[in-house]
Each structure stands twice: as C-alpha cells, then as structure tokens.
FIDREN-73779 format. One record per atom (N, C-alpha, C): x, y, z. Coordinates in steps of 0.1 Angstrom, whole numbers, padded with zeros to 4 digits, always signed. Each point is the difference from the previous one (the first is absolute). Example, Ala and Ser with C-alpha at 12.3 -4.5 7.8 and 13.67 -1.06 7.14 Angstrom:
<rs>
+0132-0057+0078
-0009+0012+0000
+0009+0012+0000
-0004+0011-0007
+0009+0011+0000
-0008+0011+0008
</rs>
This chain:
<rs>
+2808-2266-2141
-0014+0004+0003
-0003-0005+0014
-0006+0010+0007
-0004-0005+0014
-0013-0010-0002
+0004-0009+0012
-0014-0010+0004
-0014+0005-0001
+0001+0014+0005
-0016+0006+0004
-0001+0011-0011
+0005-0001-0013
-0008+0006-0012
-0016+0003+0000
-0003+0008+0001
-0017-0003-0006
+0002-0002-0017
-0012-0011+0002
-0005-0003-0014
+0008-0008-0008
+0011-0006+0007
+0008-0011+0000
-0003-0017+0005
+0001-0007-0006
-0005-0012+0006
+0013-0005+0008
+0004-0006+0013
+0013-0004+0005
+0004-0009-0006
-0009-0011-0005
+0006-0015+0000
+0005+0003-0013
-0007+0004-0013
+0015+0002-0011
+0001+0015-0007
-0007+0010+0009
+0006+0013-0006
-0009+0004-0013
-0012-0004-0003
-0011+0004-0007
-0003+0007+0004
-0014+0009-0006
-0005+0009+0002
-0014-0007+0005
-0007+0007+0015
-0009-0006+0008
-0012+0002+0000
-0007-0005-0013
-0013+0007-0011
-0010+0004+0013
-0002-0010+0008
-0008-0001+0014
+0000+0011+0006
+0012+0007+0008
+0000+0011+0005
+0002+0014-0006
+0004-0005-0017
-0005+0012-0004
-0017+0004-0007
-0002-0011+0001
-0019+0000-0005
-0004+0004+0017
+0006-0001+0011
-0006+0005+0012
+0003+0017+0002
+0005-0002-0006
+0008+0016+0007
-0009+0012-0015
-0001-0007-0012
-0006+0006-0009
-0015+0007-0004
-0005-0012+0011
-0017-0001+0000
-0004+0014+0005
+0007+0000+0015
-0005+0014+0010
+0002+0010-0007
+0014-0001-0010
+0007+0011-0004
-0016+0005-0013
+0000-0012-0009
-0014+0005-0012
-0011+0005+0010
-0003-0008+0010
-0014+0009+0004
-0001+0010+0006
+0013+0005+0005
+0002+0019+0003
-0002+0005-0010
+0011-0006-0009
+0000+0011-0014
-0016+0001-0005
-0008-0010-0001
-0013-0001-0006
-0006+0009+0007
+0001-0004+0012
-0016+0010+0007
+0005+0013+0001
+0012+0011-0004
+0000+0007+0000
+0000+0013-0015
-0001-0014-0012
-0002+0003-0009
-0016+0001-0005
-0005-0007+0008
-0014-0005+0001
-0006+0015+0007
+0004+0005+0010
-0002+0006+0008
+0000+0018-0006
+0012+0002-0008
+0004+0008-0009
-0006-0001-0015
-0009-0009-0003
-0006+0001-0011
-0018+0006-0002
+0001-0001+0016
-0012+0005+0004
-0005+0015-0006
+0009+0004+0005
-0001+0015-0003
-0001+0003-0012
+0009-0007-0008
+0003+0000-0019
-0014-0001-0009
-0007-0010+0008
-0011-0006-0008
-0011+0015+0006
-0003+0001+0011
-0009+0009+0006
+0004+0014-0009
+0015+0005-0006
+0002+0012-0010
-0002+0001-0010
-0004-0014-0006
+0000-0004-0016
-0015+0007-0003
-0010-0004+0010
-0009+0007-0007
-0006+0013+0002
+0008+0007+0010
-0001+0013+0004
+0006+0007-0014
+0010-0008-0003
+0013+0011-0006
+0011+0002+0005
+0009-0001-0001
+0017+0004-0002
-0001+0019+0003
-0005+0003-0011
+0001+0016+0002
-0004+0006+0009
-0016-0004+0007
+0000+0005+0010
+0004-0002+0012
-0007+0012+0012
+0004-0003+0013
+0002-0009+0002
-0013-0006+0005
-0004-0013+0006
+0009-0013-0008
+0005+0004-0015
+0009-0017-0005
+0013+0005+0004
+0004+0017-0001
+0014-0002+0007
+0002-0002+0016
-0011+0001+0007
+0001-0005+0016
+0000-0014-0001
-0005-0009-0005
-0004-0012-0003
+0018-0007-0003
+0002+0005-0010
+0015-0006-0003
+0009+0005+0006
-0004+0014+0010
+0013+0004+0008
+0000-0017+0016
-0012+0002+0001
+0001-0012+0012
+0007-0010-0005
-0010-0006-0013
+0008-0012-0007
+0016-0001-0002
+0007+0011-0002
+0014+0001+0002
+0006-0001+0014
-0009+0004+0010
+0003+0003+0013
+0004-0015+0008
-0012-0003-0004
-0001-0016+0002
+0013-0012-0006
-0001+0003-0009
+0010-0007-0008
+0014+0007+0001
+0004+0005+0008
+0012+0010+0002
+0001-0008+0016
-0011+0003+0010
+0000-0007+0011
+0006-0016-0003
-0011-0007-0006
+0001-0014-0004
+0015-0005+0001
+0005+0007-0013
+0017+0000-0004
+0009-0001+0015
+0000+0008+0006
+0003+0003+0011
-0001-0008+0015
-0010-0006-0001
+0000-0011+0006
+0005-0017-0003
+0000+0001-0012
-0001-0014-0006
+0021+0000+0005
+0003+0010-0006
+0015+0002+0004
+0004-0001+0010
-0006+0008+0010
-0001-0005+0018
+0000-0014+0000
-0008-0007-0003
-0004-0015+0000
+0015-0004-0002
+0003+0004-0017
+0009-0013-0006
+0012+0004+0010
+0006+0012+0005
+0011+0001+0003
-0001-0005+0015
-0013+0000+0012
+0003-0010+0012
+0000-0012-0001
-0009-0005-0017
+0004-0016+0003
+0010-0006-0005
+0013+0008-0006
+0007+0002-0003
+0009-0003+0011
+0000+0009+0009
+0006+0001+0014
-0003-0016+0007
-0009-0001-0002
-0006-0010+0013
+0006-0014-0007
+0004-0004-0013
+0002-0007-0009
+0014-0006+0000
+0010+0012+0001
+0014+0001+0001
+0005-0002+0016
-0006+0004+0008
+0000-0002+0012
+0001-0016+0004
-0016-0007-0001
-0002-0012-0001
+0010-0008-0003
</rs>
C-alpha cells in the first residue's frame, strides 16, 4: 500500500474517519440541494395532477433537474477523486 492512500491513516493503516467525514459532508449537501431542488417541481405537480399538462411539465423539469443533479454530483466525485490520488 502506498504512503498517500486516501482515507488511510499512515501511522497504522486504519481507516481516516476524519477525512472521510470531510470529504462526505460537501459530497451530502450537493446531493441534498439538488434533491431539494428537484422536489420542487414534484410537490408544485401533486396538486395540479400527474395527468395533466401543467403536472406533466411539472415532473418533466423535476426529472430534468434531477438528471442534471446526477450529473454533476459525478463531475464532483470523479475530480475529487483526481485531486485526491494525485495528492
């Protein structure tokens, strides 16, 4: 095992609860605000309706959003990923 593992402790090869509660936190509050963000639309269709227009415009964004979200959050994990292994 190399010295500069992430998420490894050096001194005996544990796991480095610290840097993974650091690295986890940013990761929950993307995911949140863009579920948050994507639920918007869901609740605004609920009482329109599903069937119509206006609830399937409503849940087309809502997908749109949460399709975006996805998409980013992945962006995220795979450059801190980079920046991580690098280090």
């Amino acid at each position: 095992m190399s010295p500069s593992s992430p998420f490894v402790a050096r001194e005996n090869g544990s796991l480095d609860f610290e840097q993974i509660r650091a690295e986890a936190l940013p990761l929950a509050g993307l995911i949140m605000l863009f579920a948050g963000l994507a639920l918007v639309p869901f609740f605004l269709a609920a009482p329109v309706g599903v069937g119509g227009t206006l609830g399937r415009l409503f849940t087309l964004v809502a997908q749109l959003v949460a399709a975006v979200g996805t998409g980013i959050v992945l962006i995220y994990v795979v450059a801190r990923g980079v920046q991580l292994a690098e280090a």
